[in-house]
N, C-alpha and C positions, 0 to 999 in steps of 0.2 A: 724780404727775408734775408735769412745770413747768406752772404755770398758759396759758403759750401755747402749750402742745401741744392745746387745743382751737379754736385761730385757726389758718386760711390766709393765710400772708405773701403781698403782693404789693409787690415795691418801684415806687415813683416815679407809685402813682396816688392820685389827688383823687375823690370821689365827692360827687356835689351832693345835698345833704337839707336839707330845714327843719326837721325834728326832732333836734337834737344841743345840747351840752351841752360848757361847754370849761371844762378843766382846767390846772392844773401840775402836772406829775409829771415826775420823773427820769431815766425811765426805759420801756419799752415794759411790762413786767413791773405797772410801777404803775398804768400806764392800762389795764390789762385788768383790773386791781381794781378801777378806777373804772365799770368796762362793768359788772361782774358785780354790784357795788353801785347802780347804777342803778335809781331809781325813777320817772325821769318818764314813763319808755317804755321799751319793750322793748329794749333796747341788742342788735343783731346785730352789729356791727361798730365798731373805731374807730380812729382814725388818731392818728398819731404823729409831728409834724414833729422834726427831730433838732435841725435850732440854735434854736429858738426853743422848745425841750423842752413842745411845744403838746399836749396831749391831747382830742383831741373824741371825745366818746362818741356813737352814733350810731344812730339806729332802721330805716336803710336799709342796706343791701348793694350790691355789685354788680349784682347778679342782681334790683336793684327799682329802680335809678337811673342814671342817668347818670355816667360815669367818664370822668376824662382824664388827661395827665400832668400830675406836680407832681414835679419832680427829689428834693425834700429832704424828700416824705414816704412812712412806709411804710402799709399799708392793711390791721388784720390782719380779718379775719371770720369770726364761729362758724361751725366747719364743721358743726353742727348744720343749720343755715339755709342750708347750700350742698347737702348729702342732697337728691342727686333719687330715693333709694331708702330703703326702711327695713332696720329691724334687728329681727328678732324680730315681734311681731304690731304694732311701729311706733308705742306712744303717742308713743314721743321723734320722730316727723316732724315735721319741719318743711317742709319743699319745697313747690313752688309747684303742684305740678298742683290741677286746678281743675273737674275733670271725673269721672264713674263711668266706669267700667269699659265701660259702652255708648256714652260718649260723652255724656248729658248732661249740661250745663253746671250747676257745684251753687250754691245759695243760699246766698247772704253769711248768715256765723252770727250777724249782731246783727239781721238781718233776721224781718218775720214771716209774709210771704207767697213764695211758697204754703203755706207751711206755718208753724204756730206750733213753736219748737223746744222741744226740754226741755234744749238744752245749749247755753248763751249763754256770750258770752263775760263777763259780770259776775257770773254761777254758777261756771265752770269759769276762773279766772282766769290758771292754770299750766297748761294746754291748749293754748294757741296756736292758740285761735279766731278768727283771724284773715280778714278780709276772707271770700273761699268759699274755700280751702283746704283739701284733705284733710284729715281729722283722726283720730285715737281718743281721744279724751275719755274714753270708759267701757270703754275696754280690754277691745274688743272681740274673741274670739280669729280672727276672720276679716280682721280689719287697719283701716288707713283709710278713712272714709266720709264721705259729705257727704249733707245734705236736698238732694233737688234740686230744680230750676225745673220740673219735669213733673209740675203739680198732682194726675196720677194714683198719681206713682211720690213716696213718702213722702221714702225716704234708697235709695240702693244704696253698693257697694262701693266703691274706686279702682284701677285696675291700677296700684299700686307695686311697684315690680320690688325683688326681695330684695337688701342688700347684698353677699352672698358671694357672690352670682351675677355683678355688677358688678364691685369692686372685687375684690375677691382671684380673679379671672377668670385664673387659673393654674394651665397643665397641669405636669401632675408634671415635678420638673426645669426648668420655666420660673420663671428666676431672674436677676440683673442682676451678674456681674463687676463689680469697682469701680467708677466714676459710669453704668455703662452704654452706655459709649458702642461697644460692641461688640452691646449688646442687639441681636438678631433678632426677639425672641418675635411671640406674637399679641394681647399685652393692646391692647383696644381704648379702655378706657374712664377715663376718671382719678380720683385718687384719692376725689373727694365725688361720685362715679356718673356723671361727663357723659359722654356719647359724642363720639368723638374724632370731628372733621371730614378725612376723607381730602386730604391731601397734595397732592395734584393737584388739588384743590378751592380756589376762591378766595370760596366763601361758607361761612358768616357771614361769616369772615375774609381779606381779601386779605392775600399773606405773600409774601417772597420765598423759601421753599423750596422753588424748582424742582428736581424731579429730577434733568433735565438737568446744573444746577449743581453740583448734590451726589450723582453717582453714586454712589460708593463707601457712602454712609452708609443705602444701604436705605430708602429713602422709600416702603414699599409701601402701597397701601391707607389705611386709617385705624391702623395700629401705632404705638402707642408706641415714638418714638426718641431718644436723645439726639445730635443731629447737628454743636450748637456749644458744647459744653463744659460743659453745665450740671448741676448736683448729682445729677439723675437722669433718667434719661427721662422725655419729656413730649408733651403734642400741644395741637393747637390746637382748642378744643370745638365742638360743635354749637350748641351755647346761646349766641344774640347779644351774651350782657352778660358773658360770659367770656371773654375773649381764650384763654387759654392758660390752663394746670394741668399739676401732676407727676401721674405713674402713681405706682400702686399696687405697685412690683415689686419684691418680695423681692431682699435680697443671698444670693448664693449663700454654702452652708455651706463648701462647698469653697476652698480656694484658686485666686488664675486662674493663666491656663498661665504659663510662660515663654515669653516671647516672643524672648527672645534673652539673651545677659551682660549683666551691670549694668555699665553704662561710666566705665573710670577715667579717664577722657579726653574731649575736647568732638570730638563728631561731629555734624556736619549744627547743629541750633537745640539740640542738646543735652540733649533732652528725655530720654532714656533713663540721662544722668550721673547717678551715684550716688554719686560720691567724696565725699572729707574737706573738701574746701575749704570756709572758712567765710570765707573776708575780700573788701571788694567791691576792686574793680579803682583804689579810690581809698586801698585802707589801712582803712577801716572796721569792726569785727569785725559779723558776720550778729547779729541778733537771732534766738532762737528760734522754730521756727516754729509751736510751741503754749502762746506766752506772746502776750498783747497789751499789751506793754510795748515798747517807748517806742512800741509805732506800734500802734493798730488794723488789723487786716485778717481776712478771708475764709475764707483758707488753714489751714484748722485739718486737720492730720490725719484724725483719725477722720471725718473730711467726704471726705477722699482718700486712700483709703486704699493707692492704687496710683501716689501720684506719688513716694513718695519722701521725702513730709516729716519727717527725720528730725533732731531736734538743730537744730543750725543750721546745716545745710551748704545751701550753695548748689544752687538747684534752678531749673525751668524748667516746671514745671504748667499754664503758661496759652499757651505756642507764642508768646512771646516769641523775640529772636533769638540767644539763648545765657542760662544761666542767671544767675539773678540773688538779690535777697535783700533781705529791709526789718533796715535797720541799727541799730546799738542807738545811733546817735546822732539825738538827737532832732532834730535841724534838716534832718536829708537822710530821708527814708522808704523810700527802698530806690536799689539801683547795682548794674550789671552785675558778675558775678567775672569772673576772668582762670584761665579754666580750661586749661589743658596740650592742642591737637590731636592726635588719635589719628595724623592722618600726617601725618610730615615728612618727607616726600620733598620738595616745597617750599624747607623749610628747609634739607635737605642740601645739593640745588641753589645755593640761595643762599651759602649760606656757603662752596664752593668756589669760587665769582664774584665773593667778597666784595661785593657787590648785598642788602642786607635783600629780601626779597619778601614780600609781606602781600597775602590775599587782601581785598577794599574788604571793611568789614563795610556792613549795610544796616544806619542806624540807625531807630531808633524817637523820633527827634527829627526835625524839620525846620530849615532856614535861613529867611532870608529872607519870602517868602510860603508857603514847602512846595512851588512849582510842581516840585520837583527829589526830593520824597517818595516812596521807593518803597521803602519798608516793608508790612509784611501788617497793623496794629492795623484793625481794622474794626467799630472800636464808638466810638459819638461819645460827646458830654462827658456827656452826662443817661444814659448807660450802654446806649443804645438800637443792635441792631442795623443794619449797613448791608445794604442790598441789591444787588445784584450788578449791576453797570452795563451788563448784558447782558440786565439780565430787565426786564421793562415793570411788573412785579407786586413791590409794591401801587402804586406810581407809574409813571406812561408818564412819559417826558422823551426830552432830544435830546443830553446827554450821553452819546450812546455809544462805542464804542471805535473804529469806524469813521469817526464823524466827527472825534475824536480822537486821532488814530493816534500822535500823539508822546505822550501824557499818560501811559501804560502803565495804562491801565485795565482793570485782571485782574481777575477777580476780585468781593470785593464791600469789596476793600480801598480805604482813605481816599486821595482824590485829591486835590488842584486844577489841574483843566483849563480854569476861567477867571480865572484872575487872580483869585482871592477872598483875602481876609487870612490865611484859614490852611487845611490839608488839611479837607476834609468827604466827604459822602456822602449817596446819600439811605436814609430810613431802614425798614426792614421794619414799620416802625408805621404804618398808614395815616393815621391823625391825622397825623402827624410828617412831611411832605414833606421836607426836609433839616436836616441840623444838621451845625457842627462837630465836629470828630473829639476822642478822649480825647490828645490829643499835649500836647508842650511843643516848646518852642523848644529847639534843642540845648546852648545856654547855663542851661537850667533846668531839670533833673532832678528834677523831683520829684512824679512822677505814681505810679498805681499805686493 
């Protein structure tokens, strides 16, 4: 398989180490060669700035240091080293637990007290005898062990919990319809074993996914959901140095239901059109939407496989405000189409009045400062969720809709209710108190 199919992507974070090593490479692909060829130290993880094609190879993770944002970099890390469970009798652990099965604390393996070991890490070099960490060095068929601190007690076991118990945590028929965003199920856990932090919880993590805000999306418990659009369901972990992670959950074999006709016409934000239109509202013809020619993006089909990306017709996958499309000229990167209204009763109206009637569209531009912005985009410019100006979590403030009553603050959509230069928000990243919004100015299209 692809060499990053053993890395977990994280976009737009920084991780502080003084053990790392920098490169040039071209490309994400190159610098995970450069990790795996690494000889100064154990390379678990490494990062990848996109405009300054920067490659640092790196001896630290998440889950052993300090992390924050960095917009322009991505963070990939061996999911080797993120296994809080094993696999089989477990030499390949790596995880942090640090304790026996009774709870005592075990003896760093370069150590020689209390006990002198037979299994060092300068003997066993491809062991990952690391600091006291569980281990099977001699593949043992009872699993991970450590020496421990209890000068009486030699070595004992570690309660590592098995992976098929964790991740593939799937009852019969518990499966994911296209990106999941209908998932119900009960997986708790994500996909390198962490336990999910219930939803109604604001520790480790402060988040603005109140229930309250997001009825409809099933927030029960600690369950795997996908609530705002993302490739699959996911939860926020238990473990302090991981913010978030995807589940584990099967796509279903079956097909998903019909929900309704495929629409030759624009209803409501359009999201359910499935017509032929491929040109934008400016004359432009659609770029493909499974080539990355002339424009880079996202949207690759087999990623969605229920939006509709078909050819290049004009589509509307992200709840945008009518469908839209990245054009095959390279200077504009995508434009609203001009898709046909399912009713025109409106239009009939109008045309015996001789009156044009048009209902206002809400654009996804601003004028001015945006004070007059009352579009739904709700993710700022570093790609970071906003939080809903009703909820206190993860930020308390005094931007609220009540003391604001003209601002139209719904939502956990981009506002400005003080006079700021352009719409912002604050953001569901607790580091991140506010940032400006992913907008343009309505003279400058070309976001996305």
């Amino acid at each position: 398989g692809d060499i990053l199919d053993g890395y977990l992507r994280t976009d737009g974070v920084w991780i502080l180490t003084p053990n790392k090593e920098f490169y040039k490479t071209n490309n994400e692909k190159e610098c995970a060669e450069k990790c795996e060829a690494e000889r100064k130290f154990t390379c678990r993880a490494f990062l990848f700035t996109r405009k300054k094609l920067q490659c640092l190879t790196l001896a630290e993770n998440a889950k052993m240091t300090v992390a924050f944002p960095s917009t322009d970099t991505v963070l990939y890390e061996k999911r080797i080293y993120l296994m809080e469970c094993k696999r089989g009798i477990g030499t390949d652990y790596r995880g942090t637990e640090a304790k026996t099965q009774r709870g005592i604390p075990c003896q760093k393996w370069a150590e020689k007290t209390p006990h002198k070991p037979n299994y060092t890490p300068e003997k066993y070099p491809n062991a990952g005898l690391e600091e006291n960490y569980c281990r099977n060095p001699d593949a043992d068929e009872s699993g991970p062990w450590c020496y421990t601190t209890d000068p009486a007690k030699r070595f004992d076991y570690c309660a590592i919990p098995e992976c098929e118990d964790q991740v593939m945590h799937t009852a019969e028929g518990e499966c994911m319809q296209c990106n999941g965003e209908d998932y119900h199920g009960e997986v708790s856990r994500t996909e390198s074993g962490l336990e999910c932090q219930r939803w109604d919880a604001q520790e480790p993590h402060m988040h603005g996914f109140i229930l309250k805000h997001y009825p409809e999306k099933d927030l029960r418990m600690n369950y795997c959901r996908n609530p705002d659009g993302e490739l699959r369901p996911w939860c926020f972990t238990t473990n302090p140095n991981k913010r978030w992670e995807y589940c584990n959950i099967p796509r279903c074999s079956t097909p998903p239901p019909v929900s309704g006709p495929d629409s030759q016409c624009l209803s409501g934000k359009g999201e359910d059109y499935r017509g032929r239109i491929a040109i934008t509202e400016s004359g432009n013809v659609c770029q493909h939407w499974n080539t990355q020619l002339p424009h880079k993006h996202g949207w690759i089909p087999d990623r969605y496989p229920c939006k509709g990306l078909q050819e290049n017709y004009c589509r509307n996958p992200d709840g945008e405000k009518k469908p839209w499309c990245y054009t095959t000229n390279s200077s504009i990167r995508w434009e609203y189409c001009t898709i046909p209204p399912c009713d025109r009763t409106e239009q009939g109206i109008a045309g015996m009045n001789n009156v044009p009637v048009q209902a206002p569209l809400t654009e996804e531009c601003y004028r001015d400062k945006g004070q007059s912005y009352r579009g739904t985009t709700s993710v700022t410019a570093s790609g970071r969720k906003c939080q809903a100006w009703s909820s206190m979590f993860p930020h308390k403030h005094i931007k609220t809709p009540d003391k604001f009553p003209d601002a139209d603050l719904r939502d956990n959509y981009c506002r400005n209710p003080d006079g700021d230069s352009s719409p912002w928000c604050f953001t569901t990243d607790p580091n991140t108190l506010w940032e400006y919004c992913n907008l343009k100015r309505c003279d400058d299209h070309t976001q996305k």
